[in-house]
C-alpha angles and dihedrals in degrees: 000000000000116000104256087061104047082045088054087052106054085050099054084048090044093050093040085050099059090046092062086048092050087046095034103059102045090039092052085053095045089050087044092056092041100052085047080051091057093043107053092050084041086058097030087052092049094054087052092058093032091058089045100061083044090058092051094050098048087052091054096047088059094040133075101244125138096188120071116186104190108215122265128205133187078211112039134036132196161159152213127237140189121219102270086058104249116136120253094182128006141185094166116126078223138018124256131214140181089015115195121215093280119339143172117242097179147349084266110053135030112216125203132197114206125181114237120206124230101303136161096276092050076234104168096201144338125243110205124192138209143172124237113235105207094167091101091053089046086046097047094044090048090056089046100052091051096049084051090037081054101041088048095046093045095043089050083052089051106046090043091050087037086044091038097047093091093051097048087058102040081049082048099049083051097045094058091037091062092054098048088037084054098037093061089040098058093056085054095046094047086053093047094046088050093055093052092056096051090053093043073066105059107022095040100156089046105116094196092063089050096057091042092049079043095055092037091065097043085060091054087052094060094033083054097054094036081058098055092038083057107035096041102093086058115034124074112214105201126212111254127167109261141179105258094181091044092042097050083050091046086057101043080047090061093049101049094106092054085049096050100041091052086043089241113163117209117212095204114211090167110151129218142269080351097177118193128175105229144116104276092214090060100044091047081060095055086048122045084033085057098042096039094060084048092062094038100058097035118110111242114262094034134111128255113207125211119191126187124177148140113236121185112305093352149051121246117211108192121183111175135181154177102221123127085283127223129300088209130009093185082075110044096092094048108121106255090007104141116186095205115016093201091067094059138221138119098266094239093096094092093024082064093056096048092055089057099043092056090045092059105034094250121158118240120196123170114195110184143155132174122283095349099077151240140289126195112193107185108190109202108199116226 
C-alpha cells in the first residue's frame, strides 16, 4: 500500500473514530436515563399493586368472609410470605427468599418486598414481580441512531460536493480545453501530413522528409489515443461489418514510414475477405496501439509478423515481434504504465486496448521473453 493511501486511511479511521465517540457518549447517558426511568415506574408500579393486594387482604381479615380470591394480574405476580420466609401463597415462576426491600433478580424481572401489618394469614410481607419491558428503549436508540446515521450521512455528501465543487469544474475547464485544444490540432496535423507527402514525391530519396513524415505519424498515433481517452464517456462506436484482412493492410500501410525508416520488415499472414462485426474505431485502436509498440521497441533490421486468420468459431489477431520483450507483462494494460520510460508515451495506449477488449469479449494473451521478443494474440469470438 503507497503512502498516500495508507495516509488517507488512517484519516478516514481517524475521522469515523471520533464519530462513534461523538454518538457513543451522549447515547451511553441517555441509556443510562432512560434504564433509571424504567426503573423507577417499574417500582412505583409495583408499590401500587403491591398496596393494593395489602389492602385486600386487610379488608378480608376484618370482614366475615370465608372465601379469599387472591388477585390476579396479566402484569404483575406475587406472593405472600410468613416471617420465617416461607411462602403462604405464590405466583411466582420461582421462590424467593431473603428478599431485600426491592431488588433486581435479573435483567428480566424486577422484584419488590412490601411489608404487610397483622392480617388474617399471619403473612409478614408480599414480593411482587414484574418484567421489564426494554422494546421501547430499543425502539427509541435504534431511531436515534438512524436520524444521526441520515444527518451524517447528509451533512459528509454536502461538505465533499461542497469541497469537490472547485475540482469538477476545473476537470471540467480541462476537459473542454483538451478538446478544443485537439479539435484545432488535427486540421494542422492533416495539412502537415499532406505536404509531406507531397514532398516524399518529389524529393523521394530525401531522408529528412522521411523522419519528419516518421514522427508525424507517431504523433497521430498518440493524438489519436488521447481522442478516444477523452471522448469515450461520451461517444457511442457502433458495430458495423468491416473488412478485418483490408483493415490490418490499410494500417501496415500507414506505418510503413516508421517501418522503413527503422528498416523493419513485416512477414505479412494475413488471410483473406476476413469479415468481423465490430466498431472500426475500436478495432483500429487494438490494432495500431499493438503494432506501434511493435515497432517501438524492435530492434532495427528485424522482422515484425502479422497473422490473421478464422479458426474455428473465432478470429485470431497475432501480432509477434523481436524486440527486447517485456519485464512484465501483468502491468502492461495498466493505465500510464510505461515499460521503458526512454522510449515515451502516456502509458494509455495498451490500457486502451484492454478497455475495449473487455468491452467487447475479446481474448488477450501476451507471450514474451527477453530479448527475444513479444507476441499479442487477440481472439475475437464470432
Amino acid at each position: 500500500m503507497d503512502k498516500p493511501t495508507l495516509s488517507i486511511n488512517r484519516h478516514l479511521a481517524f475521522q469515523i473514530f471520533i464519530l462513534i465517540l461523538i454518538v457513543a457518549i451522549p447515547m451511553h447517558f441517555f441509556i443510562n436515563s432512560e434504564l433509571e426511568n424504567i426503573h423507577y415506574k417499574d417500582e412505583k408500579a409495583l408499590k401500587e399493586y403491591a398496596q393494593r393486594v395489602a389492602n385486600k387482604i386487610y379488608r378480608f381479615s376484618n370482614s366475615n368472609d370465608r372465601e379469599f380470591y387472591y388477585p390476579r394480574s396479566n402484569i404483575f405476580k406475587s406472593a405472600i410470605y410468613n416471617n420465617l420466609d416461607k411462602p403462604i401463597f405464590s405466583l411466582l415462576d420461582k421462590p424467593i427468599t431473603n428478599a431485600k426491600n426491592s431488588i433486581q433478580i435479573s435483567d428480566s424481572t424486577t422484584y419488590l418486598k412490601y411489608p404487610l401489618k397483622k392480617n388474617i394469614f399471619n403473612a409478614s410481607y408480599i414480593v411482587v414481580a414484574k418484567s421489564v419491558n426494554y422494546s421501547l428503549l430499543i425502539i427509541n436508540v435504534i431511531a436515534i441512531l438512524m436520524v444521526v446515521a441520515i444527518l451524517v450521512l447528509l451533512s459528509t455528501f454536502s461538505i465533499i460536493r461542497q469541497s469537490s465543487l472547485p475540482y469538477q469544474k476545473l476537470n471540467k475547464y480541462l476537459e473542454n480545453f483538451i478538446k478544443d485544444a485537439m479539435h484545432e490540432m488535427k486540421t494542422p496535423m492533416g495539412v502537415i501530413l499532406l505536404n509531406l507527402d507531397g514532398l516524399e514525391a518529389q524529393f523521394s530519396s530525401n531522408k529528412m522528409v522521411k523522419r519528419a513524415k516518421s514522427a508525424l505519424k507517431n504523433m497521430i498515433v498518440v493524438y489519436e489515443d488521447l481522442e478516444f481517452f477523452v471522448r469515450n464517456k461520451s461517444v457511442k462506436h457502433p458495430k458495423v461489418s468491416i473488412d478485418f484482412s483490408k483493415l490490418c493492410r490499410d494500417r501496415l500501410n500507414f506505418f510503413s514510414d516508421l517501418l522503413e525508416q527503422k528498416k523493419i520488415k513485416i512477414v505479412d499472414n494475413i488471410g483473406n475477405n476476413i469479415i468481423i462485426n465490430f466498431s472500426k474505431l475500436e478495432l483500429t485502436r487494438v490494432i495500431d496501439n499493438t503494432l506501434s509498440n511493435a515497432i517501438k521497441y524492435s530492434k532495427s533490421s528485424t522482422n515484425i509478423e502479422l497473422t490473421l486468420k478464422r479458426v474455428d468459431n473465432s478470429i485470431k489477431l497475432s501480432i509477434k515481434d523481436e524486440g527486447r520483450g517485456i519485464a512484465d507483462t501483468s502491468k502492461i494494460f495498466n493505465r500510464y504504465y510505461r515499460g521503458d520510460r526512454i522510449s515515451g508515451g502516456f502509458g494509455i495506449g495498451l490500457n486502451i486496448v484492454k478497455q475495449i477488449c473487455d468491452k467487447n469479449s475479446v481474448n488477450i494473451e501476451v507471450i514474451s521473453k527477453k530479448d527475444i521478443g513479444s507476441t499479442f494474440i487477440y481472439t475475437f469470438k464470432l
